[in-house]
C-alpha positions in Angstrom: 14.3 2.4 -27.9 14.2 -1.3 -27.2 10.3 -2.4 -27.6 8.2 -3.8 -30.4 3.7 -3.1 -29.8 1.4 -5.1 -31.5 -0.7 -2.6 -32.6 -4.4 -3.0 -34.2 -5.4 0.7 -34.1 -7.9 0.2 -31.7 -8.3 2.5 -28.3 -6.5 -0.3 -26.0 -3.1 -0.8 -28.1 -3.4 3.4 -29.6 -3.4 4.2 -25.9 -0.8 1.6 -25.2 1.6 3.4 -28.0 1.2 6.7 -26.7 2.1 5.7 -23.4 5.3 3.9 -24.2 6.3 6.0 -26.6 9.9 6.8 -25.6 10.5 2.8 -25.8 8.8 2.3 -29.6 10.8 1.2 -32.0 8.2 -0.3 -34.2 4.7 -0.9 -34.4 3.5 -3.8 -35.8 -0.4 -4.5 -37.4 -1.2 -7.6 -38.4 -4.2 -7.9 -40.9 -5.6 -12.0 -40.5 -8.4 -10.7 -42.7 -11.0 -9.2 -40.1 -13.9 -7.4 -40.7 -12.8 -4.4 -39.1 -8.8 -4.8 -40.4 -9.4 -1.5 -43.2 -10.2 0.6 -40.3 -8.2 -0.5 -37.8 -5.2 -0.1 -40.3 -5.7 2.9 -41.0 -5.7 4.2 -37.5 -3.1 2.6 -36.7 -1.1 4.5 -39.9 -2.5 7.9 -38.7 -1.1 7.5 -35.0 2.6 6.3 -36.0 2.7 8.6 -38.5 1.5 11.5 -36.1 4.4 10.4 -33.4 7.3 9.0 -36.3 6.8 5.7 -35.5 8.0 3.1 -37.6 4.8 0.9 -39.1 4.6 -2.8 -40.6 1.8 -4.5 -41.7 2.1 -7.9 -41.7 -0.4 -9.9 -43.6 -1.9 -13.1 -42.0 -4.7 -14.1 -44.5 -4.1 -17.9 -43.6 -6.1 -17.0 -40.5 -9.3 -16.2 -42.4 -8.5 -19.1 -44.7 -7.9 -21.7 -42.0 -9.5 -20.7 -39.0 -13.2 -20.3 -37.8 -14.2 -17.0 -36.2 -16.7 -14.7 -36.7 -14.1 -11.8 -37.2 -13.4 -13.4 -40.4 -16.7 -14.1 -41.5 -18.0 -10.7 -42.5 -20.4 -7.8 -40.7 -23.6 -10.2 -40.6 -21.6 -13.1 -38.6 -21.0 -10.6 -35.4 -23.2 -11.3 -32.9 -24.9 -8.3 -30.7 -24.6 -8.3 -27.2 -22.8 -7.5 -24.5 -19.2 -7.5 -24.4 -18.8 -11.0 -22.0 -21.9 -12.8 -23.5 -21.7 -15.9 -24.6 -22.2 -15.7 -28.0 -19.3 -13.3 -28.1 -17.4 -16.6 -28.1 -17.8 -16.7 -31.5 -15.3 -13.7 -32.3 -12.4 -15.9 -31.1 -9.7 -16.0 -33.6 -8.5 -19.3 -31.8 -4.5 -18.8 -30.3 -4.3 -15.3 -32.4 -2.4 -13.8 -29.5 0.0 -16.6 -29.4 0.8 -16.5 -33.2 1.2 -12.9 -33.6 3.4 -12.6 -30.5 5.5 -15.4 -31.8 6.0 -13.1 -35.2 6.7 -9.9 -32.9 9.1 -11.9 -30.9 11.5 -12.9 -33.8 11.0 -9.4 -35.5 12.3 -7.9 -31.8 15.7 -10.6 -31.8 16.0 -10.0 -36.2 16.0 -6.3 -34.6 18.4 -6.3 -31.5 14.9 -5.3 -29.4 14.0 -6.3 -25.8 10.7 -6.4 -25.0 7.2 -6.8 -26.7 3.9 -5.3 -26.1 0.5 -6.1 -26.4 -2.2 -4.5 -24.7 -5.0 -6.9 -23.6 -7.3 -5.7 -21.0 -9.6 -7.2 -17.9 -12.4 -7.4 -20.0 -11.0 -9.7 -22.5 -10.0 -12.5 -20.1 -14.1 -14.2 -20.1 -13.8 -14.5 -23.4 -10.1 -14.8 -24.7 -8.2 -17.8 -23.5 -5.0 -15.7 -24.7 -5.6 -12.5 -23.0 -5.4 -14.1 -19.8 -3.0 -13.7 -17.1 -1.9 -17.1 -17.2 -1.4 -17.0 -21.1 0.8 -14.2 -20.6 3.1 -15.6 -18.0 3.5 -18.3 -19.9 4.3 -16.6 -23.2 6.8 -14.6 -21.7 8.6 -17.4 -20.3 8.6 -19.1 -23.6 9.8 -16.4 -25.1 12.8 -15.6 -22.4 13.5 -19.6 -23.5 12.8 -19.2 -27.2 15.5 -16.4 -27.9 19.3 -15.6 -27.0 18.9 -12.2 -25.6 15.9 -13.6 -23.4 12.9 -11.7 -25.2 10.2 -10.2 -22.8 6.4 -10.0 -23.0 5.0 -7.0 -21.1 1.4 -6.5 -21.0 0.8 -3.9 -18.7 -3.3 -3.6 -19.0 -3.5 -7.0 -18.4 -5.1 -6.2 -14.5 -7.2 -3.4 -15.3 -10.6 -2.5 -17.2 -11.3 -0.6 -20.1 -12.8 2.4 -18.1 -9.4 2.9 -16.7 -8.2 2.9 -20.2 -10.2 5.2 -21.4 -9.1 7.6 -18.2 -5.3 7.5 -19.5 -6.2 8.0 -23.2 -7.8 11.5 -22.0 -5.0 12.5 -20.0 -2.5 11.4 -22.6 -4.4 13.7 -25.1 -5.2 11.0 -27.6 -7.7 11.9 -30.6 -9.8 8.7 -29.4 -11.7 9.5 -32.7 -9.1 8.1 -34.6 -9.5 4.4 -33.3 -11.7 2.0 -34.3 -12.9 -0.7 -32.2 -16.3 -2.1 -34.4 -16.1 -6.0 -34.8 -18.3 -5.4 -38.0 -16.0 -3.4 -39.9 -18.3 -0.6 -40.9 -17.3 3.2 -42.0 -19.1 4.3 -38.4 -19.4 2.1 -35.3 -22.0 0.1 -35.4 -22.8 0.5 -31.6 -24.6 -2.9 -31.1 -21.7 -5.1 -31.3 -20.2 -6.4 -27.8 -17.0 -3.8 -28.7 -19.1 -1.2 -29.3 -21.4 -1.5 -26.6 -18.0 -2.3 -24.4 -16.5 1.1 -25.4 -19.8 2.9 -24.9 -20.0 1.8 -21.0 -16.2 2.8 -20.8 -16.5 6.4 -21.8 -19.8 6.7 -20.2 -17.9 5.1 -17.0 -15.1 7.0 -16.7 -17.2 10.4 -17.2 -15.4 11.0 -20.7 -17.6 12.6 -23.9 -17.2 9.6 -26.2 -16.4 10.8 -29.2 -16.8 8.0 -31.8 -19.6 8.1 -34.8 -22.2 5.1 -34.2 -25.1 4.4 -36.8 -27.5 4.1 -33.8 
């Protein structure tokens, strides 16, 4: 085992940790104070705990204290829409990416690991400057600079959409019930919400019974 996964709970990373299993030697959740951070952590609890992998939560609360975003802002501050609107601009947690890799990255050296995961998608890159193909690149060769044993960032869902994601979750067996992707933080999806509405079309897409619980 030689990788650390920054793990939120949601279907992207959950799907992410089931695939790379075998490399897994410990999740990491980060909780910056989000709406949705109850759920998501306690997904992300079930899932190690279901394959006996290692879990820290690391707590980021200067995020919600510091930085503007609508993720931080509670359930009445998330725009509806579609998933590359606009106004979805407003969930930006601005360089979140870049300061939770930078944590993972140290944790992987402190931990004589190789590689880091994260498992941004396609669809994020309208809207998340550090979700982007060129982010990553760049990340990884700062961390190869940053660290003795040359640290790696591997994001391998970087190039494809969340359909496809959905198709390997099925065929991995995943209890896709057990993820939580609401940016209002509710007990059920609220299925109005841009990730909602984005994991809706992906299931409906790829020909999948979506599971989850929505109010509407």
């Amino acid at each position: 085992m030689d990788t650390i996964i920054i793990y939120s709970g949601g279907l992207d990373s959950t799907t992410l940790l089931y695939e790379e299993r075998e490399r897994i030697a410990l999740a990491v959740t980060f909780d910056y104070g989000s709406n949705h951070a109850a759920q998501e952590t306690a997904c992300a609890r079930w899932h190690c705990e279901h394959l006996g992998i290692e879990h820290l939560v690391i707590n980021l609360n200067f995020i919600s204290r510091y930085f503007h975003s609508s993720l931080t802002a509670g359930a009445d501050a998330i725009p509806e829409g579609n998933y590359d609107d606009t106004n979805m601009r407003s969930t930006v947690v601005p360089f979140r990416n870049g300061i939770m890799l930078s944590i993972a990255c140290g944790l992987a050296e402190s931990r004589g690991l190789k590689r880091v995961l994260i498992a941004n998608h396609s669809g994020d890159h309208a809207i998340y400057p550090d979700c982007r193909p060129e982010f990553v690149k760049a990340m990884d060769a700062t961390m190869i600079a940053g660290t003795y044993e040359g640290i790696r960032l591997s994001a391998p869902y970087t190039g494809i959409t969340k359909c496809e994601i959905v198709k390997k979750a099925a065929a991995l067996g995943i209890d896709c019930q057990k993820t939580y992707s609401c940016y209002r933080g509710g007990e059920l999806h609220c299925g109005r919400c841009g990730t909602c509405r984005e994991r809706k079309d992906a299931f409906a897409e790829a020909g999948i019974i979506d599971p989850t619980k929505y109010e509407d």
